[in-house]
N, C-alpha and C positions, 0 to 999 in steps of 0.2 A: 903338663908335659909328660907327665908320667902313664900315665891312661894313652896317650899317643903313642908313646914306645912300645908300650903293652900290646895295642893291634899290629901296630910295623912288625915286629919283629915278631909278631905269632903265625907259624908256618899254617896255622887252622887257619886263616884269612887266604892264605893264598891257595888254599886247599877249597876252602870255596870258591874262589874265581874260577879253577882250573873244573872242578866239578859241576856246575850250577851256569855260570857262564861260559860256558867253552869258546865263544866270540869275541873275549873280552883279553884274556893271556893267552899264552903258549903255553902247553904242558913241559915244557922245558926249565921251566921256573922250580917245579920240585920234582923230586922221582917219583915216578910213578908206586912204587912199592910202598910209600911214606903215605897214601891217599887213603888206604884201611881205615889209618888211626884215628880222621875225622869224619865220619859219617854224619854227623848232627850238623854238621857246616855245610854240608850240602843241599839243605832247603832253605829256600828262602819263597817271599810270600808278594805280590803283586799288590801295588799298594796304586790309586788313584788321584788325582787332584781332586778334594773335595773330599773325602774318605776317612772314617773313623775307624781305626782297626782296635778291638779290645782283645787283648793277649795275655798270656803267662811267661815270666821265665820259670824256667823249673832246670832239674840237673839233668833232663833230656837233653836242651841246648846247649850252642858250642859256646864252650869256656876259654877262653885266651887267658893267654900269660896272666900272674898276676892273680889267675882265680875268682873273676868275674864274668857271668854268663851273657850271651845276648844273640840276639834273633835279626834276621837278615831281612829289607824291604826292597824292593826293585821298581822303578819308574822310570817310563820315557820323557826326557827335558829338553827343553830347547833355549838354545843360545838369546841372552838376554830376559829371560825371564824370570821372574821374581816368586822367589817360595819362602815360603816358612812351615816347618817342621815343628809341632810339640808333642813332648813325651810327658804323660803326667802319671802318677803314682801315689797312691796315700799308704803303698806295705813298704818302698826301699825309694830310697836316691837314686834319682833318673840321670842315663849320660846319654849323651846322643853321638855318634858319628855319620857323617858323610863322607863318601867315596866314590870320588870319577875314577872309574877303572881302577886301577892299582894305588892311589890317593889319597891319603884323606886328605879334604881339603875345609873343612868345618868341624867342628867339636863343642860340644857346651855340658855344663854341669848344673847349673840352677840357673840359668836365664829365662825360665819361665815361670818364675815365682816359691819360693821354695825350695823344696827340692827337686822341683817337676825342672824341664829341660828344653829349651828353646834355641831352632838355628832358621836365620834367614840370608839370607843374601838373594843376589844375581847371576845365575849360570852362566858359567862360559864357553860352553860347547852345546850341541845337540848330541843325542846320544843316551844311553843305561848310566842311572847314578843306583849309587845303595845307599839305604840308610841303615845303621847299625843302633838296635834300639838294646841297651847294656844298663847293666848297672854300678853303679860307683863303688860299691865294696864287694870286695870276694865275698862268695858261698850266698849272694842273697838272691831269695825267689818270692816271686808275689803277681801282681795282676798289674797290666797298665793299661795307657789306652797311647796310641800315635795318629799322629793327622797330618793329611801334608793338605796343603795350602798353595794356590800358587794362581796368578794373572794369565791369562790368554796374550802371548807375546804377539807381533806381527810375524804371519807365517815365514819360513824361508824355505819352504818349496818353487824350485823354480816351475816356472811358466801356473802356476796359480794365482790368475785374475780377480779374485772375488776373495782373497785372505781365508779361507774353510782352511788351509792346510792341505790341501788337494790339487795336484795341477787338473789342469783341464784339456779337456779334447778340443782344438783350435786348428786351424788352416789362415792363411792369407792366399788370393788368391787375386796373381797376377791379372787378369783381363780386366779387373777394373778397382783395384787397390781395396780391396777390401776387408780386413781382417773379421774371420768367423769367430765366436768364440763358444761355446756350449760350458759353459760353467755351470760347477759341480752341485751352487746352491744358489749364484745370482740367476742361472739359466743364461737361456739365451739373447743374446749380443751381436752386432755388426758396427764395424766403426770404420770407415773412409778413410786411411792414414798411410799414404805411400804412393811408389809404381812399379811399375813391372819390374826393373832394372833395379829395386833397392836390395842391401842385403838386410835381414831380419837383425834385430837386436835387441829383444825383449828383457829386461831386467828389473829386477827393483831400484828403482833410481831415485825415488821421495820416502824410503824406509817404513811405510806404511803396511807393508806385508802384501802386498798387492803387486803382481808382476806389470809392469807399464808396458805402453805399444812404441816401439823404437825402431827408425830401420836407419841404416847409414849408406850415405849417397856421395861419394864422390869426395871424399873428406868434409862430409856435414854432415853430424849427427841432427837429426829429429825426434823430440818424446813426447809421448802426449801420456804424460806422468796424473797419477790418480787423484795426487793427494796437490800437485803443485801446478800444475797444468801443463800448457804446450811449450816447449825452449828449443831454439835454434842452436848448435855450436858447432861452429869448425873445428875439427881436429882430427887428424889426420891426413891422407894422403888417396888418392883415387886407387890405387890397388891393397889398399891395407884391408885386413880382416881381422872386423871388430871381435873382441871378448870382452865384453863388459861380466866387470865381478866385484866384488868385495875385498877388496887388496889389502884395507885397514881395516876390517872388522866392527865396523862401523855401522854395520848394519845396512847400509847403501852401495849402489854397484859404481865404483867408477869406470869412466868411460876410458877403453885401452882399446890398441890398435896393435897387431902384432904384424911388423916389415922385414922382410928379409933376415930374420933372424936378432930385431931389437922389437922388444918392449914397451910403449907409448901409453901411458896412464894420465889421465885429469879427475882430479878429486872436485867435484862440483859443488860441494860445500864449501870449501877455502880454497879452491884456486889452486893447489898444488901439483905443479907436475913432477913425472918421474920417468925418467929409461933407463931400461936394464937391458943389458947383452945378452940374450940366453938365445940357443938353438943360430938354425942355420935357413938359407934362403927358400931352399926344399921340406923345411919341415913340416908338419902340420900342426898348429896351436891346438894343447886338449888342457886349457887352465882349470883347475880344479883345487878344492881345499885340504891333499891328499894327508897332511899329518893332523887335522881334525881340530885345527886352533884360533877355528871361525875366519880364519884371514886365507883368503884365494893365492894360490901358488903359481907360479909362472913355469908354463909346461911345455914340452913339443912331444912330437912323436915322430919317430925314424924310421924306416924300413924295420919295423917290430922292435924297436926298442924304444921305451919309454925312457926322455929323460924331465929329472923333475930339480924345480929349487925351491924346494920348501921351508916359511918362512919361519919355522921351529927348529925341524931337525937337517936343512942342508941340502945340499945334493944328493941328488940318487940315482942311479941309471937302472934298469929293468928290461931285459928282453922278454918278451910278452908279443906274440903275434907274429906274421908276415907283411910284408911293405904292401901287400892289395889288402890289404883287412879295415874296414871304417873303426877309428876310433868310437867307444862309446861308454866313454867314464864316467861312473855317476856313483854315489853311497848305497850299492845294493843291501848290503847286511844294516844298514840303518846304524851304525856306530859311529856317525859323526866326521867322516873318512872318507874323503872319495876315492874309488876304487878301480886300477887299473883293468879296462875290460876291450874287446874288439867284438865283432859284430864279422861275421866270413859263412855265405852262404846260406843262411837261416838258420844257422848258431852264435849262440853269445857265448863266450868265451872269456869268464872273470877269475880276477886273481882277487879275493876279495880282503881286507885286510887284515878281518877278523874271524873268517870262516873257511882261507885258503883258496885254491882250484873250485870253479865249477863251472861246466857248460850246461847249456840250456839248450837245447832245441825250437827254436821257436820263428818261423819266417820263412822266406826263400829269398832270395838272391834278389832278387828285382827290388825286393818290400824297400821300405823306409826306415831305416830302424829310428823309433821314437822314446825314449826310455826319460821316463818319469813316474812320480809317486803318485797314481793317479785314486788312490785308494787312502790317503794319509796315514801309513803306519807307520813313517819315517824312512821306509825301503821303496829304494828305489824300483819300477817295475819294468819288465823286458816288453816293448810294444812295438809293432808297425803299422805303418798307414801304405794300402795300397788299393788305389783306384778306387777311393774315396770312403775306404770301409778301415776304419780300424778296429786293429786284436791288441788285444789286451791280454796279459797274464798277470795277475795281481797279484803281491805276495799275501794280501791277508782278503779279498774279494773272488780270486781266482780266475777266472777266463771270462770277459768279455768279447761282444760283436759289434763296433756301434757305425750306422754310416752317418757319415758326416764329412759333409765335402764332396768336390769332383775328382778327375782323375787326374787335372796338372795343377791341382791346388799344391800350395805349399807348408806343407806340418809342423806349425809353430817349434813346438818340440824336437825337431828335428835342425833348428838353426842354426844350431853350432857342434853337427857330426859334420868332419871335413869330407 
């Protein structure tokens, strides 16, 4: 416990959040005048799954409270995935920390034998974790080594077919129910599953990581799930509009219908239903996981104002936009967050939750906007499909061209911008 109060309460941790991560806090957390003092806290080192990092502490690195040194590691993790961390040492006693965002939410002191240093668990968010690789007693310096460890979870990139972690470039196309799909590593795809008149509803529904083909008909859902096969189910009502998501964090989407301003959820594993009040007859549904706690939040959007009930931190209201603007929220900065954003003449237009204001230029007025991670870096990308050619702006690939499809095909990705 003592080691825990020592990082909490050492303004050099938050010194490095605020320097090193600037998508992670506000600079509001400390004054900016007080950021001098810690210069040695503001590196830190990219560390891999699979990856053995051999290091030094010395009196270079940042020292917390208490008068023990340690060194900062950074890695992208995803929700339900399973790591293990060890720090080993034969010159000092090894401690470890872990930190989601502003958190620590692990610590070990000899769980790896000795005095070397072991943490595992199961993540619960996607998102930047640190690890804080320290030592147990003040003033000690010597050589270590750290390794993180960690399973291939099942992806939860939406509209990614084939589990890579990547969506894929896809169309369905009404004249003869066809869904296309060009995946990113299974390649290409054609499956028979629909008609004209259905609306799209792709999701992960058998927790496989693999996005399933779903369209909803008239209050009947239809999936033709990867891992579980084909399932009929009534639910809902002939004008409801489906959002299938993750409401329990469960890793699977339940099947939700949002009417006139209620809520309609069915948990397909145990049978549970749920309605909730939220929004109004004219709203438009934009459900998303907007406080980052792996569990889908119940959303609408208004004449530019987003309202949200998120199932951590509550209500929130947000003006963001004009009432002609498409909704088009998704976790651009890759923080685990989905991020309120609008789409208005061939600009995007994000409030992102961890890097602020930004618009983008990218589209025209007619395009499709298509926004997915089509690159897997965990950020979402600004895309549209128009007349059967999609652009791409990758956050970590950059600008693609790719055609695929016709010009009244219908862009997977695009099935649930109202």
């Amino acid at each position: 416990m003592k080691k825990i109060l020592q990082l909490l309460s050492s303004t050099l941790v938050w010194a490095f959040y605020i320097c090193t991560f600037p998508i992670l806090l506000s600079a509001q957390i400390i004054e900016s005048d007080q950021l001098t003092e810690f210069s040695p806290c503001d590196e830190t080192t990219a560390i891999s799954f699979g990856q053995t990092i051999n290091a030094s502490l010395t009196s270079a690195d940042c020292q917390i409270t208490g008068g023990s040194y340690i060194d900062f590691y950074a890695f992208n993790g995803r929700a339900g995935q399973q790591i293990t961390i060890l720090m080993n040492s034969s010159q000092f006693d090894t401690f470890l920390y872990l930190l989601d965002q502003n958190t620590v939410i692990a610590v070990d002191d000899n769980g790896g034998g000795g005095t070397n240093s072991r943490i595992a668990l199961v993540l619960p968010r996607n998102g930047i974790y640190i690890i804080g690789a320290n030592s147990f007693d003040p003033n000690t310096f010597g050589n270590y080594s750290v390794n993180l460890a960690g399973n291939s979870p099942p992806s939860s990139v939406k509209f990614d077919f084939d589990n890579d972690g990547k969506a894929d470039v896809s169309v369905f196309r009404p004249s003869d129910g066809v869904w296309y799909l060009l995946q990113s590593t299974a390649g290409f795809a054609g499956v028979q599953f629909g008609i004209s008149t259905d609306k799209l509803a792709p999701a992960g529904y058998d927790g496989d990581g693999k996005t399933d083909i779903a369209v909803f008909r008239d209050g009947n859902w239809y999936l033709q799930r990867s891992q579980t096969g084909f399932a009929a189910v009534q639910f809902g009502a002939s004008g409801d509009i489906p959002q299938p998501a993750d409401f329990d964090g469960d890793g699977r989407a339940e099947l939700a219908v949002y009417r006139g301003g209620n809520w309609y959820t069915l948990n397909l594993v145990n049978g549970q239903f749920a309605a909730v009040q939220f929004g109004i007859a004219s709203d438009k549904p934009v459900v998303g996981d907007y406080d980052g706690d792996g569990r889908a939040d119940y959303a609408v959007y208004r004449d530019g104002v987003w309202y949200l009930l998120q199932s951590t931190q509550g209500f929130a209201g947000v003006q963001f936009g004009i009432a002609s603007d498409k909704p088009v929220s998704a976790d651009y900065d890759g923080d685990g967050k989905t991020d309120i954003a609008v789409y208005r003449d061939g600009v995007w237009y994000q409030l992102r939750s961890s890097q602020g204001f930004v618009s983008v230029s990218f589209g025209i007025a007619t395009d499709l906007p298509t926004p997915a991670d089509y690159d897997g870096d965990g950020k979402v990308d600004a895309a549209v499909f128009k007349d059967g050619t999609w652009y791409l702006l990758q956050s970590t690939n950059g600008f693609a061209a790719i055609p695929f499809g016709l010009t009244n095909d219908k862009p997977i990705p695009n099935a649930f911008v109202p």
